[in-house]
C-alpha positions as CSV (number, residue, x, y, z in Angstrom):
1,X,-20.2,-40.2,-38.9
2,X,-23.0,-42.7,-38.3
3,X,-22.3,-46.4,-40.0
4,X,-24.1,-49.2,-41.3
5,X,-22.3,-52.3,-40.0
6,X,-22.4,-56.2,-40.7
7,X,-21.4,-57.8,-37.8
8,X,-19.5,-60.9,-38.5
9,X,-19.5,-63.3,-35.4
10,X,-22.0,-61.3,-33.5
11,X,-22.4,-64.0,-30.7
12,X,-19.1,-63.5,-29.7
13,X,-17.4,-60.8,-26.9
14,X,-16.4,-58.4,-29.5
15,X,-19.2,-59.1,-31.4
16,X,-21.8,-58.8,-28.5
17,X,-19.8,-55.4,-27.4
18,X,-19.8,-54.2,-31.0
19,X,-23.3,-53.9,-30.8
20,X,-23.4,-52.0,-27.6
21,X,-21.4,-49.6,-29.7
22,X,-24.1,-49.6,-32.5
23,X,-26.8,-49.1,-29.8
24,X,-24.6,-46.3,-27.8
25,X,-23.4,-44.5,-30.8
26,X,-26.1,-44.6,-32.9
27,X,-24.9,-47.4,-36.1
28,X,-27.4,-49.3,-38.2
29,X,-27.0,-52.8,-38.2
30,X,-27.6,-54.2,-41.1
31,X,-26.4,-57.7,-41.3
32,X,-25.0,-60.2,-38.4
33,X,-23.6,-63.6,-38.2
34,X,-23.7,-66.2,-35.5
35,X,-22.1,-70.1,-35.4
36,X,-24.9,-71.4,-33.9
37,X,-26.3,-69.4,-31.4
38,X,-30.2,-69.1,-33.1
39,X,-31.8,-67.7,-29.7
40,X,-29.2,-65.0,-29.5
41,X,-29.7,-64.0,-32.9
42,X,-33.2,-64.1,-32.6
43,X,-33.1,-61.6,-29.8
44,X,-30.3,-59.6,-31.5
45,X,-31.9,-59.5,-35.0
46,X,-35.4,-58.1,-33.2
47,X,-33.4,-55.4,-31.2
48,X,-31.3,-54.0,-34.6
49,X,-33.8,-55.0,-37.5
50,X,-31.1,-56.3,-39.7
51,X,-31.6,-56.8,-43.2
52,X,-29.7,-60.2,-43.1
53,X,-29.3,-63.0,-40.8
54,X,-27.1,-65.4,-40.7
55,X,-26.1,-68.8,-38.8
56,X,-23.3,-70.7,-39.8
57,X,-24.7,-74.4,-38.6
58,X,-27.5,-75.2,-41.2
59,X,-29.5,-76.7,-38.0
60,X,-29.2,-73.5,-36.3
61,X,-30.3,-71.7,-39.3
62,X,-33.5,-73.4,-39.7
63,X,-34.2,-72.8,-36.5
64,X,-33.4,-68.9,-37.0
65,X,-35.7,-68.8,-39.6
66,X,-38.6,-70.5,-38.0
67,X,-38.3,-67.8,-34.8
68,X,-37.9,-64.7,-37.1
69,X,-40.3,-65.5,-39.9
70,X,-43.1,-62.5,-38.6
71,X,-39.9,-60.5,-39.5
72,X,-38.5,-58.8,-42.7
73,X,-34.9,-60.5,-41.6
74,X,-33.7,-62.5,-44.3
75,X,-31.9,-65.7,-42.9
76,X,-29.1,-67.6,-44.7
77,X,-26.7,-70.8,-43.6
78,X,-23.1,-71.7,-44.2
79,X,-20.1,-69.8,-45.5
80,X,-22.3,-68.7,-48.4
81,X,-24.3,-66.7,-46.3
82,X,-21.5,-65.3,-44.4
83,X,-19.7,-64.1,-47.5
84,X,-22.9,-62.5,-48.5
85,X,-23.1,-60.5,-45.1
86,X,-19.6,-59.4,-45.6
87,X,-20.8,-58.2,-49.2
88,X,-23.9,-56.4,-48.3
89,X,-24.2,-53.5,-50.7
90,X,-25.8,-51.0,-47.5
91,X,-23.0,-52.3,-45.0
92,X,-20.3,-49.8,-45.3
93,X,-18.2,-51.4,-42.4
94,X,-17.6,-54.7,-42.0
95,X,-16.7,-56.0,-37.8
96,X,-14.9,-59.6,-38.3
97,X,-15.4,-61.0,-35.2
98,X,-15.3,-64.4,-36.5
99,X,-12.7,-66.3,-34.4
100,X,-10.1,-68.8,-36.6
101,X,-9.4,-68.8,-40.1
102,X,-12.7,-69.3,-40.7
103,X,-12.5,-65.3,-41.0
104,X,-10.0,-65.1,-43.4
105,X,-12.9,-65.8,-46.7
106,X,-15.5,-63.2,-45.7
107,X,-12.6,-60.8,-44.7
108,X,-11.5,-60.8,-48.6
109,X,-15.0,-60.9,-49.7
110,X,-15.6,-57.5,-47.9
111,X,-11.9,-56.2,-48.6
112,X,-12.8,-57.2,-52.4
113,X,-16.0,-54.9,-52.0
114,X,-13.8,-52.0,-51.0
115,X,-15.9,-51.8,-47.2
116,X,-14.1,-50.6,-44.3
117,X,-12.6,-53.2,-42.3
118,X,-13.2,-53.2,-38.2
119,X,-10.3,-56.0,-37.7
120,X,-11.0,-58.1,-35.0
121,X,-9.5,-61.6,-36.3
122,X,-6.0,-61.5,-35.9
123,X,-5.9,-65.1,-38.0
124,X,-6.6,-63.4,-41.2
125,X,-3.4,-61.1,-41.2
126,X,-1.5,-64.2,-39.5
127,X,-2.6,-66.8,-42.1
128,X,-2.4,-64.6,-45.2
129,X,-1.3,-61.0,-44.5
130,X,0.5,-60.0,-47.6
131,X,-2.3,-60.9,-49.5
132,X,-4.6,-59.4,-47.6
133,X,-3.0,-56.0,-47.6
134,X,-2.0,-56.0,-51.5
135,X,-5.5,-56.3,-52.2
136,X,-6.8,-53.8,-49.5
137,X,-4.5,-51.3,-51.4
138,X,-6.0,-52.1,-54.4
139,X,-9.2,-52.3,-53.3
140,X,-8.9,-49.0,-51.3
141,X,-10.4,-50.9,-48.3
142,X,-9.8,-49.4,-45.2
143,X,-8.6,-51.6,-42.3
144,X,-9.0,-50.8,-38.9
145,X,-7.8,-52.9,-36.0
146,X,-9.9,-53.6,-33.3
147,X,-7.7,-56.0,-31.1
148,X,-7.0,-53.4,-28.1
149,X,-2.8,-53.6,-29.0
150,X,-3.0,-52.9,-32.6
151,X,-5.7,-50.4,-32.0
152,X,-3.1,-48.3,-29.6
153,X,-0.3,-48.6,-32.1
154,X,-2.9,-47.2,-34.6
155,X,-3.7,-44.4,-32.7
156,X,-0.1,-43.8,-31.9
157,X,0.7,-43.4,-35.5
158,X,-2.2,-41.1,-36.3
159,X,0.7,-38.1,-36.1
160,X,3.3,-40.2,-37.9
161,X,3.9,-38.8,-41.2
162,X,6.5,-41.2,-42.5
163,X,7.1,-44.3,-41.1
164,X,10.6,-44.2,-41.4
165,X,10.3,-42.1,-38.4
166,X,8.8,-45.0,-36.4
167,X,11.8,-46.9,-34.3
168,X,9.6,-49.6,-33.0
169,X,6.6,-51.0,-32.1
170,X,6.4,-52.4,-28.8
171,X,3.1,-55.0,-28.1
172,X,2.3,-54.9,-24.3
173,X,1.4,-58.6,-22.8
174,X,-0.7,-59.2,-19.6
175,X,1.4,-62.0,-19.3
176,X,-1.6,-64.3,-18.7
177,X,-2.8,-66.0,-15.6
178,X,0.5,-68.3,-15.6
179,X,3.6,-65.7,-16.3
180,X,6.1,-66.3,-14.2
181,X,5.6,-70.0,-13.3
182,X,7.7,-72.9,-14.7
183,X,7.8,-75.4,-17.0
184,X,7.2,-78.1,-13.9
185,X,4.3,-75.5,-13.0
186,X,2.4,-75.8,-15.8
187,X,2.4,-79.4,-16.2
188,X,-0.2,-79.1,-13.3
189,X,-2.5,-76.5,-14.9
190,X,-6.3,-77.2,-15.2
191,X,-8.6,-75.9,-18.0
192,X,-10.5,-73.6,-15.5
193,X,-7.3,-72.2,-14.5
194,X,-6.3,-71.1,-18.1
195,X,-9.6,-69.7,-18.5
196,X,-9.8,-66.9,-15.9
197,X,-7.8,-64.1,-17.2
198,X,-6.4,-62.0,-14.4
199,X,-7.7,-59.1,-16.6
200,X,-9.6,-59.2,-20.0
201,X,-12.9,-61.1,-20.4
202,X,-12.9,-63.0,-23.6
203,X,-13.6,-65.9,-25.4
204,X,-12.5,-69.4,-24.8
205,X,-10.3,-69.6,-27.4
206,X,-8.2,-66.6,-27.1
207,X,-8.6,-66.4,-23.2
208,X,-6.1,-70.0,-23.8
209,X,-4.3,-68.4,-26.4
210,X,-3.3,-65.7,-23.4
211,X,-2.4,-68.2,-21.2
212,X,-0.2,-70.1,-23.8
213,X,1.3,-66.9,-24.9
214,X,0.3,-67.6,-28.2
215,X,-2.0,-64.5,-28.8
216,X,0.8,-62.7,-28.5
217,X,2.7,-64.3,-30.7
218,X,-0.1,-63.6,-33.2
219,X,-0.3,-60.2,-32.4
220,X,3.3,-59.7,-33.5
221,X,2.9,-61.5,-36.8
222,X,-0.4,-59.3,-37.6
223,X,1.9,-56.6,-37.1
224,X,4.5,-56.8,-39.4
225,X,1.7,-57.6,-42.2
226,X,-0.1,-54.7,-40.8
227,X,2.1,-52.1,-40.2
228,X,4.6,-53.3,-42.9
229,X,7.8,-53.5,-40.3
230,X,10.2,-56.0,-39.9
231,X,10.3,-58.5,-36.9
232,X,13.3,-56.8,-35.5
233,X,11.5,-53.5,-35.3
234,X,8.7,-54.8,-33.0
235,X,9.4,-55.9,-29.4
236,X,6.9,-57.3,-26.6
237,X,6.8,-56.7,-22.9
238,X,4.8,-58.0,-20.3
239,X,2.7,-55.2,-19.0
240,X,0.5,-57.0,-16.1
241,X,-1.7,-54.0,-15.4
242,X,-3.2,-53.9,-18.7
243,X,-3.4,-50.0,-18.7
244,X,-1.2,-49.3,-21.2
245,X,-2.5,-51.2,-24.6
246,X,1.1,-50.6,-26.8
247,X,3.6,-48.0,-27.9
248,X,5.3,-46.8,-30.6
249,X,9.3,-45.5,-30.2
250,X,10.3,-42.9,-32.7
251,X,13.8,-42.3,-34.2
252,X,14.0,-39.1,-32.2
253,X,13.7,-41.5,-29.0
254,X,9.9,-40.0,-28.1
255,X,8.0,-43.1,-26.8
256,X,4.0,-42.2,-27.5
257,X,1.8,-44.7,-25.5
258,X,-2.0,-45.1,-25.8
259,X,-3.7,-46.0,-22.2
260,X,-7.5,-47.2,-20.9
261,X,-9.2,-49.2,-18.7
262,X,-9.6,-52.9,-20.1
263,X,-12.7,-52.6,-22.1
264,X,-13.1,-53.8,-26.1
265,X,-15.6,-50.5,-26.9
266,X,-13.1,-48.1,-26.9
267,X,-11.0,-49.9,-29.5
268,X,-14.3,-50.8,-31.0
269,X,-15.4,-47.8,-31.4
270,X,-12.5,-46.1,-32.4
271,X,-12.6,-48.5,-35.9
272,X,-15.7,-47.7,-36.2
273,X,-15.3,-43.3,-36.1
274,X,-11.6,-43.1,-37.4
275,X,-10.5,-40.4,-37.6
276,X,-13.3,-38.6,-35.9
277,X,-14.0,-39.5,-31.9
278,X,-17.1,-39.5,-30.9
279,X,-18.5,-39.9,-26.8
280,X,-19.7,-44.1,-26.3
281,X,-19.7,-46.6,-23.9
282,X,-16.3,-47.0,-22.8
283,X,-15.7,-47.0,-19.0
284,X,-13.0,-43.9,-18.6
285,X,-9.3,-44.5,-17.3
286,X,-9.1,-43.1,-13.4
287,X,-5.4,-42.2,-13.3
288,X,-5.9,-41.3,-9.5
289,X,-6.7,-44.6,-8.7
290,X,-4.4,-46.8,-11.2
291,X,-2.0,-49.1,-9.9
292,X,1.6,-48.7,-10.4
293,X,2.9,-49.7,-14.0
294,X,5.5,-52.2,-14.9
295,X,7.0,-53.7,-17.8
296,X,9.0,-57.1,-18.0
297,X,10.6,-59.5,-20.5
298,X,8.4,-62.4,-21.9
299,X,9.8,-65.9,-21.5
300,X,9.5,-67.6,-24.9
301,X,11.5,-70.5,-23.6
302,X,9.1,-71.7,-21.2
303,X,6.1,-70.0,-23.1
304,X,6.9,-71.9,-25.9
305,X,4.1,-71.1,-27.9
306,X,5.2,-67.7,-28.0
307,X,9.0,-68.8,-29.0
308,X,7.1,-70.5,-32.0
309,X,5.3,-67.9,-33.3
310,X,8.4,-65.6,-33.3
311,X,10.3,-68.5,-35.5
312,X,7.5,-68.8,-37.6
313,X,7.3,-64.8,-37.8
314,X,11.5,-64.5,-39.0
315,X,10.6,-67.5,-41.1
316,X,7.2,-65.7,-43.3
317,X,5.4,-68.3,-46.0
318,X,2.8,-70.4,-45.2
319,X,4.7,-71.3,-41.4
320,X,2.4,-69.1,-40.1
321,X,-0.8,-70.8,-41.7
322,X,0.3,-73.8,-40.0
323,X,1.6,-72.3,-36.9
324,X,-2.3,-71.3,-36.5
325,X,-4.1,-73.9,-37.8
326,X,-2.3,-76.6,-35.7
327,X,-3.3,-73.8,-32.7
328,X,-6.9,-73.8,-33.2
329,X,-7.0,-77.8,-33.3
330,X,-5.0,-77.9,-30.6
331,X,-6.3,-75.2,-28.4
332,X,-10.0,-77.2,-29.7
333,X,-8.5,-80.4,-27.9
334,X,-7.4,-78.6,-24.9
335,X,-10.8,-77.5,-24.1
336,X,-12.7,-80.7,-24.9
337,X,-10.2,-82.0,-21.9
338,X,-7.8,-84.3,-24.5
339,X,-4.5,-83.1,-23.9
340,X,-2.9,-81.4,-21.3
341,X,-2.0,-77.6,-21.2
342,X,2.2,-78.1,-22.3
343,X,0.7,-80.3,-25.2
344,X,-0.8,-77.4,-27.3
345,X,3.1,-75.9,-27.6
346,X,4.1,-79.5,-28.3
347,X,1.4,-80.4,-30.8
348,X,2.2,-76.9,-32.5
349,X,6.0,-77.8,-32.5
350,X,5.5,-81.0,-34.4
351,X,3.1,-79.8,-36.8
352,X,5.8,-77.0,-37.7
353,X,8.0,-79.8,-37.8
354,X,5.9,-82.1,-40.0
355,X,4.4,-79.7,-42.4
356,X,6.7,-78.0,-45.0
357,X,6.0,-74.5,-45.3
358,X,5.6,-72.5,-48.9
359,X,7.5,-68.7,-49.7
360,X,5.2,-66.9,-51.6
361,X,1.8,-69.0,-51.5
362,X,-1.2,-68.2,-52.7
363,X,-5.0,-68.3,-51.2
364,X,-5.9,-72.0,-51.7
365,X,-1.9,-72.9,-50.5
366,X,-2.9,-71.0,-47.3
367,X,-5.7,-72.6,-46.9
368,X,-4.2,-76.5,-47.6
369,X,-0.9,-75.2,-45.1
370,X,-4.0,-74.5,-42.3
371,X,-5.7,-78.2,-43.3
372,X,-2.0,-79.9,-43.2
373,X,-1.8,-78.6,-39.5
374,X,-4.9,-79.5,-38.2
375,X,-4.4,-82.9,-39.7
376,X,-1.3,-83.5,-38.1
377,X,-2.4,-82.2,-34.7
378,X,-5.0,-84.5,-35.0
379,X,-2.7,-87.2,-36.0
380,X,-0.5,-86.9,-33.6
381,X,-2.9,-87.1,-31.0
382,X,-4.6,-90.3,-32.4
């Protein structure tokens, strides 16, 4: 089945791979959405002819606009125009590639619209999961993960009929480029060393959160709201190889794993076609030539973002609002060189510490527990 796709954070890896996708498999795009990246949209709006254009940065909109005015691409600024991309009436799938909880708005907008949901912001389940899903339900939105775990666990339970059946979910980890080094270790890293991933190539942002640990601490939150299973039913190992993208155990004691090479378009893709498969870009797994595969325990003691996260996880409410939003400003600070590596689990710690968390919040609670957090980290750091 061919789609018609609004690409939200277009500029980005998934975003630029989701339209090598479109282009492979034969979507229409008919909306995307940069920050600020005008020449790349520019060059991306003349290759797919969307209807809509957007840049986030008003600066970098009016410069949009200016270099695709002898188009028929509309161009629009800010988080209005991002929640009208999310809302087109001809976009039947929605990609939120939008890193942060800068996501979490248009992902409702779109949820609200009843689109299908390509998932690629993990912060929108983290931040606000429960309300996320109740209104998917009601909204009969579908939502399909794209991070490469979820989207194995997905495709694991594809045969699962009821999922009291399901024993487990278990997240595999790369580990990062710093498992298995110390606390005294990483006191030393550098900000170019937590940026090359021995595996995956990503963004800044969640290439750090790799390192830290933290994006797997995420991705276990995003499960529970996801999949609707209690923390003690999910486990993580560290799989270094990155072959095998997660598993799911079943109560009969079958173990059903989903395995590739370390490429975004097949999960991509896969959110895109569900339940059909289709051929596309993906670079196929050569078994023949794979290395051997091992699994290990995660440290969350001297990972301690990844300790955090699984507090904030048993603990629900808006802990895991802040848990994120004192991550982004942290992580922000990190790469603008103003704190050291071992401070981004610290700040985190004393923003959890600081900021009281809320059972049951609501939107606008979420969205003053993510403020709270940044305010503190920055705070703290001042």
């Amino acid at each position: 089945m061919k789609r018609t796709l609004s690409v939200l954070g277009s500029s980005g890896s998934i975003g630029r791979q989701t339209l090598t996708v479109a282009e492979a498999c034969g979507h229409r795009v008919a909306a995307l959405t940069v920050n600020r990246s005008a020449e790349l949209a520019e060059a991306q709006a003349r290759q797919f002819r969307p209807r809509l254009a957007v840049a986030v940065d008003r600066a970098a909109a009016d410069d949009l606009r200016v270099r695709l005015s002898d188009t028929e691409t509309k161009v629009l600024a800010g988080e209005e125009g991002l929640l009208e991309a999310a809302s087109l009436p001809e976009a039947d799938t929605v990609v939120t590639a939008i890193v942060g909880v800068a996501g979490l708005r248009p992902t409702l907008a779109a949820v609200d619209c009843g689109k299908r949901i390509a998932l690629a912001n993990k912060e929108t389940l983290v931040c606000a999961g429960e309300l996320v899903m109740a209104r998917a339900k009601e909204r009969g939105a579908d939502i399909v993960p794209v991070d490469s775990e979820h989207s194995a666990i997905f495709q694991c339970l594809q045969g699962c009929h009821d999922r009291g059946e399901v024993r487990r979910l278990i997240i595999t980890a790369s580990g990062g480029p710093f498992y298995g080094k110390s606390c005294e270790e990483l006191s030393l890293v550098t900000k170019e060393q937590a940026l090359r991933h021995p595996n995956w190539s990503m963004g800044a942002k969640i290439t750090v959160d790799s390192a830290t640990l933290m994006n797997k601490g995420l991705e276990f939150i995003e499960a529970m709201r996801l999949y609707e299973m209690p923390p003690e039913k999910i486990q993580i190992v560290v799989h270094r190889e990155s072959i095998v993208h997660s598993l799911v155990e079943f109560e009969d004691g079958a173990i059903l794993a989903q395995l590739g090479s370390a490429d975004m378009c097949l999960p991509i893709q896969y959110a895109l076609t569900w339940p059909e498969r289709t051929p596309g870009p993906a670079r196929p797994l050569d078994l023949l030539n794979c290395p051997p595969l091992t699994f290990q325990r995660p440290d969350p003691d001297t990972f301690r973002c990844l300790g955090l996260a699984l507090e904030c996880a048993e603990r629900g409410g808006t802990s895991t609002a802040i848990l994120n939003g004192a991550n982004e400003a942290a992580v922000a600070l990190f790469l603008e060189d103003q704190i050291s590596f071992l401070d981004i689990s610290r700040l985190v710690e004393r923003a959890l510490a600081q900021v009281a968390p809320m059972d049951c919040p609501g939107l606008e609670d979420i969205l003053e527990a993510d403020r709270a957090a940044r305010a503190a980290v920055h705070d703290f750091v001042r």
